[in-house]
C-alpha positions as CSV (number, residue, x, y, z in Angstrom):
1,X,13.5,40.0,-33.4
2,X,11.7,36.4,-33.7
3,X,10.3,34.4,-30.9
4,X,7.7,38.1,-30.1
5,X,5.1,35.7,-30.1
6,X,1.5,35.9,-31.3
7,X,-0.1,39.4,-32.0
8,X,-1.4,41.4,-28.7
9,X,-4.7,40.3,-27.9
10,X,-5.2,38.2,-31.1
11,X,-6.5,34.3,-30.6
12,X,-6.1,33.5,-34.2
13,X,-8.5,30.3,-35.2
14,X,-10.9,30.9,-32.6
15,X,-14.6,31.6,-34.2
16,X,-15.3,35.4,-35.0
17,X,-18.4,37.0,-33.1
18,X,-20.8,36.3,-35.9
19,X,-19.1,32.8,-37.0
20,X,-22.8,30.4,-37.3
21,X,-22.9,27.2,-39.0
22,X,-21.6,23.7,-38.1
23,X,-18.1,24.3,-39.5
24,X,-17.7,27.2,-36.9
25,X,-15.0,27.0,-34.9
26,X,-15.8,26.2,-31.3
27,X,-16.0,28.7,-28.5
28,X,-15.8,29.7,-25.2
29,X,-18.9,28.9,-22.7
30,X,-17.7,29.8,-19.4
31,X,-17.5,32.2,-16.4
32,X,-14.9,34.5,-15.6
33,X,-14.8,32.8,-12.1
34,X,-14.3,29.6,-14.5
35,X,-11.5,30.4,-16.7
36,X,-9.4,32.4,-13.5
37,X,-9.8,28.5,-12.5
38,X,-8.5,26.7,-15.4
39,X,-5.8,29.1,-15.7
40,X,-4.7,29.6,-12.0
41,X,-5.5,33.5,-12.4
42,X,-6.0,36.3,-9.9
43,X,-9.4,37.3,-10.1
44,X,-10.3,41.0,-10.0
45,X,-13.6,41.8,-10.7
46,X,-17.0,39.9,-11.9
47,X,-16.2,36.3,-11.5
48,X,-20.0,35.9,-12.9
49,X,-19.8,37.4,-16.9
50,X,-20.6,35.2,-18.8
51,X,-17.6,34.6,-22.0
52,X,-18.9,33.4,-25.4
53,X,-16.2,34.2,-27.7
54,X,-12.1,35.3,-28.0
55,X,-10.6,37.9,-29.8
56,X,-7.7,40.7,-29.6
57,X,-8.1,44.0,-28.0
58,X,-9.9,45.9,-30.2
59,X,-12.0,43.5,-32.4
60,X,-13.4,41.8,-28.9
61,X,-17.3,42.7,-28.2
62,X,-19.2,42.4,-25.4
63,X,-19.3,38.6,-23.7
64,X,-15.5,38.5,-25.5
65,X,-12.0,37.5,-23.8
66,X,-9.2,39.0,-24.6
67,X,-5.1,39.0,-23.5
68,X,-3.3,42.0,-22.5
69,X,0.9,41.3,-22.4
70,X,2.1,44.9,-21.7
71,X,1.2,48.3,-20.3
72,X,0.7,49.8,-24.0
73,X,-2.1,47.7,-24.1
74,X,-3.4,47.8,-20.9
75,X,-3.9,51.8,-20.8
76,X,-6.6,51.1,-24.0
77,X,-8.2,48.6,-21.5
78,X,-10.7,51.5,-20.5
79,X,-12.2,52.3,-24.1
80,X,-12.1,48.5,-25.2
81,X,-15.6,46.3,-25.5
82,X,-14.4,42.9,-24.2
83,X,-15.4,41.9,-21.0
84,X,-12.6,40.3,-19.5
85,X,-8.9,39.9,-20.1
86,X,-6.0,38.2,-19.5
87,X,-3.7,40.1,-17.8
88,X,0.0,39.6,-17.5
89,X,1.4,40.6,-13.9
90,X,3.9,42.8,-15.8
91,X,1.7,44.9,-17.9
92,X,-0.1,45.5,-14.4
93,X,3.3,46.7,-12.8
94,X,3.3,48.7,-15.9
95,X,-0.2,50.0,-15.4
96,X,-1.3,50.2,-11.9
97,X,-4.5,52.0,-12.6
98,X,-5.7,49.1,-14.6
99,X,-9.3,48.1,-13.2
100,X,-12.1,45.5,-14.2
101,X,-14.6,48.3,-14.5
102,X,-18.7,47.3,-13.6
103,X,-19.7,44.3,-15.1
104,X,-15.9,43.2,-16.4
105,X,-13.3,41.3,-15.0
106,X,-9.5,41.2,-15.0
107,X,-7.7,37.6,-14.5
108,X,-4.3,38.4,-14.0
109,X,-1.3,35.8,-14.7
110,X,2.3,35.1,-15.1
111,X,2.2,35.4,-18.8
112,X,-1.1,36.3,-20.9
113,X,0.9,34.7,-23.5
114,X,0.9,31.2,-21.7
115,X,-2.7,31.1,-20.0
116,X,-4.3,32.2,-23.6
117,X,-3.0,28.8,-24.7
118,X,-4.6,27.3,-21.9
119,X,-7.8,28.7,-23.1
120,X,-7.3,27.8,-26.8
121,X,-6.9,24.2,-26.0
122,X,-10.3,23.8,-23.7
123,X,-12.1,25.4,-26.9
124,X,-10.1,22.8,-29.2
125,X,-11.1,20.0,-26.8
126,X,-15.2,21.0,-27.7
127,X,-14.2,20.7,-31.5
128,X,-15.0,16.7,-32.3
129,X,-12.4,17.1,-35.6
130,X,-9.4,19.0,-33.6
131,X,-7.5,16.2,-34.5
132,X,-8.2,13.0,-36.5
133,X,-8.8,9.5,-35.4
134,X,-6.2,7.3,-35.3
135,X,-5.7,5.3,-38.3
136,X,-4.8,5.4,-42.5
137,X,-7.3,7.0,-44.7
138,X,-8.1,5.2,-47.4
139,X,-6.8,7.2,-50.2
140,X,-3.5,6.9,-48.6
141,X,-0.6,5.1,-49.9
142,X,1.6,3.2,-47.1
143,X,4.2,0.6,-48.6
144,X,4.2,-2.9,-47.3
145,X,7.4,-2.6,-45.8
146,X,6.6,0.8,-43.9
147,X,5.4,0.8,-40.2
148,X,2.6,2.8,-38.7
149,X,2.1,3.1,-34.9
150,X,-1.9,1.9,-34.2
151,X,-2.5,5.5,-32.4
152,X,-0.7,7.6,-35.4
153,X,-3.2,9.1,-38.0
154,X,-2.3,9.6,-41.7
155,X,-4.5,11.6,-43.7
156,X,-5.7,11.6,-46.9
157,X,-3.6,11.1,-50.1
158,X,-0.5,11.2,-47.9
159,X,2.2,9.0,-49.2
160,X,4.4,6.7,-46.7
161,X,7.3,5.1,-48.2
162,X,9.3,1.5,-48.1
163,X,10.8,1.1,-45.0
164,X,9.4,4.5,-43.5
165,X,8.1,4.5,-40.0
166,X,5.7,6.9,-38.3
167,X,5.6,7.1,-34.2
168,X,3.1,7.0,-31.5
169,X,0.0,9.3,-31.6
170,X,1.7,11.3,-34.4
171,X,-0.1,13.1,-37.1
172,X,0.4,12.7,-41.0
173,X,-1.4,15.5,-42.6
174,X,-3.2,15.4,-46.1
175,X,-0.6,14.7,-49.0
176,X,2.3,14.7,-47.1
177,X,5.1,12.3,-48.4
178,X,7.4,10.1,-45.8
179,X,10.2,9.2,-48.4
180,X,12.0,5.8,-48.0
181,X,13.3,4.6,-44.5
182,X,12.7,7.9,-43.2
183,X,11.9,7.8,-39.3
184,X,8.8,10.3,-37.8
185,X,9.1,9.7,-34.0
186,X,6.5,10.2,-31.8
187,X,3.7,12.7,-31.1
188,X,5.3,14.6,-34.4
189,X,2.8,16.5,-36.6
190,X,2.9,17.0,-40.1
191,X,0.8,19.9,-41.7
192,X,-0.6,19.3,-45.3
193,X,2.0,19.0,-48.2
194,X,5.2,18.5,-46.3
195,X,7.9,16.6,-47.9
196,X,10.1,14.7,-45.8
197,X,13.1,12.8,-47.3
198,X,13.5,14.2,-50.9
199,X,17.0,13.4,-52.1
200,X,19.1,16.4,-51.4
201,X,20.1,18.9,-53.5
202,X,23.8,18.0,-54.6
203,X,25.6,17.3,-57.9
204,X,29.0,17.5,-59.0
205,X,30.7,18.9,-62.2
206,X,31.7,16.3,-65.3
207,X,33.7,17.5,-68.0
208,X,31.1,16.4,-70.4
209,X,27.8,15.6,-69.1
210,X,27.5,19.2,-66.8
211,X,25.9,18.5,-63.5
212,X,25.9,15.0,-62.4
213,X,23.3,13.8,-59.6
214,X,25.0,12.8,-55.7
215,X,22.6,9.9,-54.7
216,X,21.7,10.6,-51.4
217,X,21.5,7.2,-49.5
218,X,20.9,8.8,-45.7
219,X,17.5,9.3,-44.0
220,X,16.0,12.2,-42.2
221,X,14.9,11.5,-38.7
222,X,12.2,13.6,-36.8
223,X,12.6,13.0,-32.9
224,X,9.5,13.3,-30.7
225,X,6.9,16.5,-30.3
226,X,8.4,18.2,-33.1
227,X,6.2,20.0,-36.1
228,X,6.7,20.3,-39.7
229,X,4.7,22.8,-41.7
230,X,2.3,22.5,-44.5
231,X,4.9,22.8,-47.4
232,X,7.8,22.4,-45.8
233,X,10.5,19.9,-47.3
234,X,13.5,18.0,-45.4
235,X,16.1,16.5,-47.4
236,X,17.6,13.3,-46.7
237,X,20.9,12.9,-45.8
238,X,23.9,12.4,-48.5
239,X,25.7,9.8,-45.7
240,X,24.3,10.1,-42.6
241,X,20.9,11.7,-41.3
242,X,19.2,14.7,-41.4
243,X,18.2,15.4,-37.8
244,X,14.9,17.7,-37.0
245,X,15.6,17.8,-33.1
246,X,12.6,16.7,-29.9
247,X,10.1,19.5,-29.9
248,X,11.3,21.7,-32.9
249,X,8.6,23.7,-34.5
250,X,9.2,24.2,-38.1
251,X,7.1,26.8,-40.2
252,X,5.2,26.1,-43.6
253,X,7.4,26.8,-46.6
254,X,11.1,26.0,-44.3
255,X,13.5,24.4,-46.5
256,X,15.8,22.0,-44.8
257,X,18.8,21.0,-46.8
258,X,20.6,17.5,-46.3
259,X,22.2,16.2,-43.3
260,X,21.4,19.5,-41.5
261,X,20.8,19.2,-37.9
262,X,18.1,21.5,-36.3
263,X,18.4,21.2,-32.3
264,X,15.8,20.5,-30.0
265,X,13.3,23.6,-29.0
266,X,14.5,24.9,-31.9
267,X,12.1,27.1,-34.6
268,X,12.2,27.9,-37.8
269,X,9.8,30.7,-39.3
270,X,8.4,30.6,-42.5
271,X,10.3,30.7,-46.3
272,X,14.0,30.1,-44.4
273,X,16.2,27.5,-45.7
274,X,19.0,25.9,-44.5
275,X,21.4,24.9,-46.9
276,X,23.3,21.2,-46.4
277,X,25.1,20.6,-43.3
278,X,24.0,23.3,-41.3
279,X,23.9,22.9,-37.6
280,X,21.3,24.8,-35.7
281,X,21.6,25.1,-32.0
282,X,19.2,24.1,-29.4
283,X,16.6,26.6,-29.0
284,X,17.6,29.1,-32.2
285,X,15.0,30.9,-33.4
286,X,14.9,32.2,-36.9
287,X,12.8,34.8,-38.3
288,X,11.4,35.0,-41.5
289,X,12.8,34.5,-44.8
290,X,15.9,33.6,-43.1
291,X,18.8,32.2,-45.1
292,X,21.9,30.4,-44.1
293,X,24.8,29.1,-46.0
294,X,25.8,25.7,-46.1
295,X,28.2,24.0,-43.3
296,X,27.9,26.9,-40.7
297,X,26.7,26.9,-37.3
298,X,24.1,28.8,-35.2
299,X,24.9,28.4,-31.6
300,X,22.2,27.6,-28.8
301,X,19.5,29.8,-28.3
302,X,21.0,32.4,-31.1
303,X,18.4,34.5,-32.4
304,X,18.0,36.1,-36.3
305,X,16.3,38.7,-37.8
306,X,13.5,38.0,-40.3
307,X,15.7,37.9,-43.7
308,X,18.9,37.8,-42.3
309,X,21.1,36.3,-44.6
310,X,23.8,34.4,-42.7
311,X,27.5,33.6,-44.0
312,X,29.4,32.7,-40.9
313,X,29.0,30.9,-37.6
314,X,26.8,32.8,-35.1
315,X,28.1,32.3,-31.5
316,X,25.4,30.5,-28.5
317,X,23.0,33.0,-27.3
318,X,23.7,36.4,-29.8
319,X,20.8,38.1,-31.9
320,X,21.8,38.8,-35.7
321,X,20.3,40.5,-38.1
322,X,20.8,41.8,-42.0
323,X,21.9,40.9,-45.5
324,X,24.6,39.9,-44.8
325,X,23.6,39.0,-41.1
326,X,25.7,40.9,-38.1
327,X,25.3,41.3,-34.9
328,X,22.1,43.5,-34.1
329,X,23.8,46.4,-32.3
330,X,26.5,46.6,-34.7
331,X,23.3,46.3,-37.5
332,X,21.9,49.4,-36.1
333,X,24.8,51.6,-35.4
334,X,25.7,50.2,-39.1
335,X,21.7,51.8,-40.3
336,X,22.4,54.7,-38.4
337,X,25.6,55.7,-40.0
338,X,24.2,55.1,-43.1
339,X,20.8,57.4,-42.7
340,X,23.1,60.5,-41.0
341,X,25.8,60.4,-44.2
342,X,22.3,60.5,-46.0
343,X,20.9,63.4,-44.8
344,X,24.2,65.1,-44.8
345,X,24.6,64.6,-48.5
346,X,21.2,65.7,-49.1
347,X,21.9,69.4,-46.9
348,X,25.1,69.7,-49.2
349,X,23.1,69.4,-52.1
């Protein structure tokens, strides 16, 4: 299912071991007594080694950090390189026998998961061009009528609209269109190429001239802390708005049809698309490459399958999966029927 977060023991974005140059990524420069600190950890071992770099489990070196989430991973801790880890409390339940080892240490936390980030954002805070300055670069286009917050950043060759407005401290990324009136709250980010406020994808049928263009007159608006990916596109709304809820994390390549309304907390994996007027409950996660049909529902904190394709309303709270989407244990009861009439046609012939 979605929401499995990122792969065990991988940091992705933080410098490799032999990552030189000054476009290398920052790194880590502190003790293990340090980082148990600065992320409230249980310290078992050498507070004193030295950490210089982060990666996953088995790519980490010597003077590397890595993360440990479960007990799989934790039994490999013996024959790995790094010299410290993250360890969640649960993978220790899991694996009692787990120790630092000479010269290594253990830092052991609520969730790996959440202390890693902690450590990813004191290496972004070395990196001078984390995040841009606050202001409009010059190649950008910003319309007279359009308002940008002093403290919001739009990159280059982005493109903000009459009437648009873009928040406090929120990011624009490189080529990124604002369309018309379209309203970015604040501390939003926008990754490279995102559209927001294309007219919507609706026409009608005319006995003679075929498909016929709906103008779409609404707006999309997207409420504080949420994040649009590079390439994603929002559509405006036909009558009303298209609403991208506080906090919502959408993936590069989402399409977002019009007047759909994505809750807050919610996320969106990459290549899914909503089609018009679909309602996505605070907190859904969608996997991959998932599709839903136009004017249906996905409850609060539902969950779907990568490529599940959805044709009816999923209830608050249930996991889905499949083409079409069902619900998962009825998916795999579904698979397993279908691989044991399999095998028995292949005995028969």
């Amino acid at each position: 299912m979605p929401g499995d977060g990122p792969e065990q023991g991988s940091a992705s974005g933080v410098a490799a071991p032999d990552a030189v140059g000054p476009g290398a990524p920052a790194r880590v420069s502190m003790t293990a007594g340090e980082l148990a600190e600065l992320t409230g950890a249980e310290l078992r071992g050498d507070g004193a080694v030295r950490l210089s770099d982060v990666d996953g489990l088995d790519r980490a070196g010597a003077g590397a950090l890595t993360f440990i989430r479960d007990a799989r991973f934790a039994r490999r801790w013996a024959e790995a390189s790094a010299s410290a880890a993250l360890v969640s409390r649960a993978a220790l339940e899991g694996a009692p026998e787990l120790e630092p080892g000479a010269g290594r240490a253990l830092l052991i936390v609520e969730d790996a998961d959440l202390a890693i980030v902690d450590v990813l954002a004191a290496i972004e805070a070395q990196d001078a061009h984390a995040r841009p300055e606050p202001g409009v670069h010059p190649t950008a286009a910003v319309h007279a009528t359009a308002t940008v917050d002093p403290t919001a950043s739009v990159g280059a060759n982005a493109v903000i609209e009459a009437g648009a407005a873009i928040g406090a401290r929120s990011v624009i990324g490189a080529n990124v269109t604002v369309c018309r009136r379209c309203v970015v709250g604040a501390d939003v980010i926008v990754h490279p190429g995102a559209v927001i406020g294309a007219d919507g994808f609706g026409y009608v049928r005319h006995p003679e001239k075929g498909a016929v263009k709906i103008p779409h007159v609404g707006r999309v608006v997207v409420q504080d802390g949420a994040e649009i990916g590079a390439n994603a596109c929002i559509d405006r709304g036909k009558f009303g708005d298209t609403v991208i809820g506080a906090n919502a994390k959408i993936d590069n390549l989402v399409q977002i049809g019009h007047n759909c309304r994505v809750g807050e907390h919610a996320i969106i994996c990459g290549q899914s698309g909503l089609a018009g007027s679909v309602t996505l409950g605070r907190g859904a996660v969608l996997g991959a490459s998932v599709g839903v049909a136009d004017n249906l529902t996905v409850g609060d904190g539902a969950q779907l399958g990568a490529r599940a394709g959805v044709m009816n309303d999923i209830p608050a709270g249930e996991a889905w999966i499949g083409e079409p989407a069902m619900p998962q244990r009825e998916f795999f009861r579904f698979v397993a029927t279908m691989k044991a009439a399999a095998k028995g046609k292949r005995k028969k012939g």
